[in-house]
Every structure is written in structure tokens, then in C-alpha cells.
N, C-alpha and C positions, 0 to 999 in steps of 0.2 A: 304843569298840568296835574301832577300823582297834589300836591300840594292844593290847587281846587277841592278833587277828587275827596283828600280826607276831610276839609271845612266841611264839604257839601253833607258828608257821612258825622262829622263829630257836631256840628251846631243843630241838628232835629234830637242827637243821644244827651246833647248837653241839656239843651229844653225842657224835654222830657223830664229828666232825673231834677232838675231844677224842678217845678210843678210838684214833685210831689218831696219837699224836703223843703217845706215853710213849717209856719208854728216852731220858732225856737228850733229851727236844725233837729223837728221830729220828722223822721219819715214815715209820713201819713200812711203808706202803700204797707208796713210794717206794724207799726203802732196795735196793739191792742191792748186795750185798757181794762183796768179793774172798774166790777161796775161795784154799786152797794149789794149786801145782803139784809135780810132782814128777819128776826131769830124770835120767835114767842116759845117762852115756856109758863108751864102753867103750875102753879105751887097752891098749896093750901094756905091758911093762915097763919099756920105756924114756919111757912117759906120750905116746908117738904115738896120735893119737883116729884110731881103725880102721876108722871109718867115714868118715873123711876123708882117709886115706890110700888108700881103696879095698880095703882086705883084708876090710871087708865090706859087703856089699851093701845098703842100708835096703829095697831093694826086695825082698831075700831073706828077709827078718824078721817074724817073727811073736810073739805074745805071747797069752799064758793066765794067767787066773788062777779059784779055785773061788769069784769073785763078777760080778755083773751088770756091765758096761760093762768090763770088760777090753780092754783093747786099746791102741793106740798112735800117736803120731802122730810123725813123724819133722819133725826141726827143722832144716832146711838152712841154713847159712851166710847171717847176714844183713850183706847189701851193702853195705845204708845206714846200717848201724849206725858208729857212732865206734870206729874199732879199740882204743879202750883201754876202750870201755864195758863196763860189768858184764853187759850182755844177752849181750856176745858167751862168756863162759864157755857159755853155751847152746847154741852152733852144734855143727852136726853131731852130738845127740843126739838123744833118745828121749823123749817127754813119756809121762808114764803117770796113765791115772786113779786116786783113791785114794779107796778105797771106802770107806762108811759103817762101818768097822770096826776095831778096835782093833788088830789083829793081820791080816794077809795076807802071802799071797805071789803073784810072779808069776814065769811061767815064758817066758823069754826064746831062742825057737829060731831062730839065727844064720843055722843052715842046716839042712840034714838031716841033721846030722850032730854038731853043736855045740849044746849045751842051755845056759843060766843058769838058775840058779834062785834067787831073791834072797828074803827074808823082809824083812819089816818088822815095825816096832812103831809105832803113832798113840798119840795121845792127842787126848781128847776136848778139843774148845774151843768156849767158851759167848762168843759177840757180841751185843749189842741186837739187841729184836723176837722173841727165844725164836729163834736160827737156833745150830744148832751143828754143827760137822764134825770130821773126826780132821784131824791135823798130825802129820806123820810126823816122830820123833824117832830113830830107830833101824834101817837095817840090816845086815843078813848075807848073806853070802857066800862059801861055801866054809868056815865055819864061820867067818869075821873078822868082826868088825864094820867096817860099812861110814862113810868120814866122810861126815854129810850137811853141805855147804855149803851157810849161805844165801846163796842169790843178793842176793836183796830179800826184804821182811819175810815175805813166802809162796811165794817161788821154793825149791825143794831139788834140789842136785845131786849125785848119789851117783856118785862113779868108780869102774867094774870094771876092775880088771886082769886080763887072762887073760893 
């Protein structure tokens, strides 16, 4: 009977934890994933970064785009990083969300008086546990194509020259 009793109790705990520990022995219930990031900095012609030279303001900056969570977070110069480190490509830009979509654009206004307007292209990417997100492979600027650098395997830094 005590021998029923623990089947009865161990095969719905075994089930269970079965269910959620597919995908390559991920447990989906645990799992959280690195998504992409996506990095604009904006340089002159001579590759001076403009916002660390002060010709513009991060405080003065605003950003739009025609999907939900648009907006920006400004990435100041990090201190304690190793001057030769790969994060520091990052300093003194612009992080930007990338929305569930194949295609967007965002609208980058400097000042009241200076607009960006940058297009992109994603592509869809499929990870264990059924999670998938766009990875921006593409954009534009002024009618160029923009180069996306990767920083690391889900950082992207796209440099504007104005």
C-alpha cells in the first residue's frame, strides 16, 4: 500500500518536471535568455563621437519610433572598464529597443532642429523553450546602408555620420 501511495505521489512530480526540461536538457521554467541590443552612435566626418565631444547634448535627445517601447537610454563612458575592452566601443552612445518586428524605423531628434531617421531590417531568431526575437541585420541612413558591428554575439553598433 505505502508503495502505491508514493507512485501515486512521485509519477504527476515526475511529469511535471519532465514538461518543462526539453530543448537539449534546458529547463524552460528557469531559462532566461540574452536578447540583442542595439547601439547608434553618431560621429562627424572626421569619426569624432558628438556626443562626447559635446556638440550634442544626450540630454537634448529624444527618439520615436511607430512601435511600443520606443525610446532610449543614453550609455556614458564607462570608468571602470579596461581601455582596450570591446564594451568600451559602447561609450557615449545610444541604446535602442528592437521591437518585435522585421522591419522598423526610428526617429532620432538631436535637437529642434536636427532629425535622424534610420530604417532597419531584423530577422527572425528561434532559441530553446519556443522564445524567439528579431536580430537586426541591416541599416539605412540617408539612403546608405549602415555597417552594423558586432560588439559581442548580441551587442550591434551602427555608426551615423552626419
Amino acid at each position: 500500500m505505502k508503495k502505491l501511495i508514493f507512485l501515486l505521489i512521485m509519477i504527476p512530480i515526475w511529469i511535471g518536471c519532465s514538461n518543462n526540461n526539453d530543448d537539449d536538457g534546458i529547463d524552460c521554467a528557469l531559462f532566461d535568455p540574452a536578447l540583442p541590443s542595439l547601439f547608434i552612435r553618431i560621429v562627424d566626418s572626421t569619426g569624432a563621437n558628438l556626443i562626447e565631444n559635446g556638440t550634442i547634448d544626450p540630454d537634448n535627445l529624444s527618439v520615436e519610433g511607430r512601435f511600443s517601447g520606443a525610446g532610449f537610454q543614453f550609455i556614458p563612458a564607462n570608468e571602470f572598464a579596461n581601455p582596450d575592452a570591446d564594451i568600451r566601443e559602447l561609450d557615449n552612445s545610444i541604446s535602442l529597443f528592437i521591437p518585435y518586428e522585421p522591419t522598423f524605423q526610428y526617429i532620432i531628434h538631436l535637437d529642434d532642429m536636427e532629425t535622424i531617421k534610420v530604417d532597419f531590417t531584423a530577422e527572425l531568431t528561434r532559441i530553446p523553450c519556443d522564445i524567439t526575437y528579431y536580430k537586426p541585420i541591416e541599416g539605412v541612413f540617408n539612403n546608405e546602408a549602415l555597417e552594423l558591428t558586432q560588439i559581442s554575439s548580441l551587442q550591434f553598433l551602427a555608426i551615423i555620420e552626419l
